[in-house]
N, C-alpha and C positions, 0 to 999 in steps of 0.2 A: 504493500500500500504506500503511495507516496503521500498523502498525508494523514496525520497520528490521529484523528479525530475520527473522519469517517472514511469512507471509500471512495467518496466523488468531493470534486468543489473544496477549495481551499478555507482554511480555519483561520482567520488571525490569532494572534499572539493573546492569551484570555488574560493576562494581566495587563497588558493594555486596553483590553476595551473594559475590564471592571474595574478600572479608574474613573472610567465615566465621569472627568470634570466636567465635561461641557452640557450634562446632562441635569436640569432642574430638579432642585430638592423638591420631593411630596412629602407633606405633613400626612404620615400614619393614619390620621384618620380621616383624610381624604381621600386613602387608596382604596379603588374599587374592590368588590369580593371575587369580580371577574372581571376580563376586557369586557366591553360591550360585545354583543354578539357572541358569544363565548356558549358553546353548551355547556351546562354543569356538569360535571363528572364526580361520582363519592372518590373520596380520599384513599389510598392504599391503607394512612397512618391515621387512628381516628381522632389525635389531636392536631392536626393541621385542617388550612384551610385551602382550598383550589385557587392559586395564581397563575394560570399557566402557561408556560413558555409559548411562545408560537411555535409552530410545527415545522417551521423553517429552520429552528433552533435544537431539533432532534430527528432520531430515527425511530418511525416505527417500528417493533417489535411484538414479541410473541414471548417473552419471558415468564419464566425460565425455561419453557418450552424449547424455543429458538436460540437461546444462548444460556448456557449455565450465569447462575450469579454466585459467586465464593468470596466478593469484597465490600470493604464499606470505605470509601474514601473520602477523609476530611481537608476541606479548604478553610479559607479564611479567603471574604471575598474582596476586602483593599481599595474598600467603598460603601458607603449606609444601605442599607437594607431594601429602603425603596430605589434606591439608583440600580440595587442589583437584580431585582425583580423587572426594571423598565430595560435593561438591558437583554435579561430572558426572552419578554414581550417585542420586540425587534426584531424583524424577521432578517436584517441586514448584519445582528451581530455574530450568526452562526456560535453561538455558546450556549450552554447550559445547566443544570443541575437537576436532581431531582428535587432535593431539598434545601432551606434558606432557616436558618435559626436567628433570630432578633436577636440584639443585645442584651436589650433592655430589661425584656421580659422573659426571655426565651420562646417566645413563637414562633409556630412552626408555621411555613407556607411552603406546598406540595407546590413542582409547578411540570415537574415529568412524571407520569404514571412508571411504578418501579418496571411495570412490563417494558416501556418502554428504553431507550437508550438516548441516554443525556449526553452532550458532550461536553464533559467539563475533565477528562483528565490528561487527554493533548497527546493519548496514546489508545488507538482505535480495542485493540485487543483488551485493554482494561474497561475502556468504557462500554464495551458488551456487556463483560461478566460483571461490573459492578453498581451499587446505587452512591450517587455521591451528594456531599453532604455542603454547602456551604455554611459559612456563621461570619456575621455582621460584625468588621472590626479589620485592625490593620497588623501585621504580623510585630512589627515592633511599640505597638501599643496596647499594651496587656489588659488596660483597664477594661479595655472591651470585652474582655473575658469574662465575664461575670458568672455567680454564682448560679443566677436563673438560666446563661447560656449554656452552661454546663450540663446541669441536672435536665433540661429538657434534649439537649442534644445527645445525652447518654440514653435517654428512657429511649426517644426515636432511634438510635442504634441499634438496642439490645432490641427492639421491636422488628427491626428489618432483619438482623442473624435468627432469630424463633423461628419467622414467617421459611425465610432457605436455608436452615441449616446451617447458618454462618458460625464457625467457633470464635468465641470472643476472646481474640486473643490479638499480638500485633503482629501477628506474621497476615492478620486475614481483615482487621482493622488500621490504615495506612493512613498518611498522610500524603499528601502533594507531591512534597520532594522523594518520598519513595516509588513514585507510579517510574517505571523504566522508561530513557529518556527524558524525563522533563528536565526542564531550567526552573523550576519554581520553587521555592519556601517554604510554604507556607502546609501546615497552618503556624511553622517558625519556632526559634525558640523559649518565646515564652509560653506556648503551648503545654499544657502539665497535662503529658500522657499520662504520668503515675494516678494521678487524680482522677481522669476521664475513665483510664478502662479501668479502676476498683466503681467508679460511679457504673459502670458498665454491666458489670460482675454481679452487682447491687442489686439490680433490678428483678 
């Protein structure tokens, strides 16, 4: 494959486009529950809500039918919450995720159905078998890390390993910089793996 994301049509660089300066802040509680037009679809995870990527920004699938799933990959998305959702919603950004965790509160916003295949690890073989995870915040800013991001981001983990099988371990839960090939960081060092997978384990 020549490029790491999908099979066809070139990827930009996903930490440059979830920087998304030039992209106007939305106040949280003006963000819609879906685009307009949008069908509703139930949630894989039942404490999230449907934002959902355009379909430009993914590949349909048949999971885990169609491709096994064996991983969970955490980001950190290097931009606010709603810039990374409007970035999804963009049919021109070619990126995506499944999942978005808030800072603030730890909210969950689905925006790929897990059948589906997101592209957010910038390596097409992983983004088949895996559901990934973004979280609101910037790699060298820890504050963002919060207590409520954690704990919901841990509960919707251990919720997606139940659902396939996934062992909750770090050889099967990964961050960014370990997906093979990438150039990326994140979710970085201040990242407390120790803390996530015992939250992990918890559940």
């Amino acid at each position: 494959m020549n490029q790491p994301n999908a099979p066809s049509s070139p990827r930009p660089d996903r930490r440059w486009i979830l920087r998304g300066a030039f992209l106007a802040a939305v106040p949280y509680a003006l963000l819609p529950a879906a685009r307009a037009g949008a069908e509703p679809r139930a949630v894989d995870y039942p404490f999230a809500d449907w934002q959902p990527a355009n379909p430009s920004n993914r590949t349909a699938a048949d999971r885990p039918a169609s491709h096994r799933v064996d991983r969970v990959v955490i980001h950190v998305t290097q931009t606010e919450y709603t810039k990374t959702l409007a970035v999804f919603q963009n049919p021109k950004k070619k990126v995506s995720a499944h999942y978005v965790v808030r800072s603030v509160d730890g909210h969950v916003a689905q925006c790929v159905r897990e059948s589906d295949i997101a592209w957010h690890a910038g390596n097409w073989e992983y983004n088949t078998r895996s559901v990934g995870i973004e979280h609101e915040g910037w790699v060298d800013r820890p504050a963002y890390f919060t207590d409520a991001l954690y704990e919901r981001s841990a509960r919707l983990t251990a919720s997606v390993c139940e659902r396939y099988g996934i062992s909750r371990d770090r050889a099967h839960i990964i961050g960014h910089y370990e997906v093979p090939g990438t150039d990326h960081t994140d979710p970085g060092p201040n990242w407390d793996w120790a803390r996530y997978m015992r939250l992990v384990n918890s559940v």
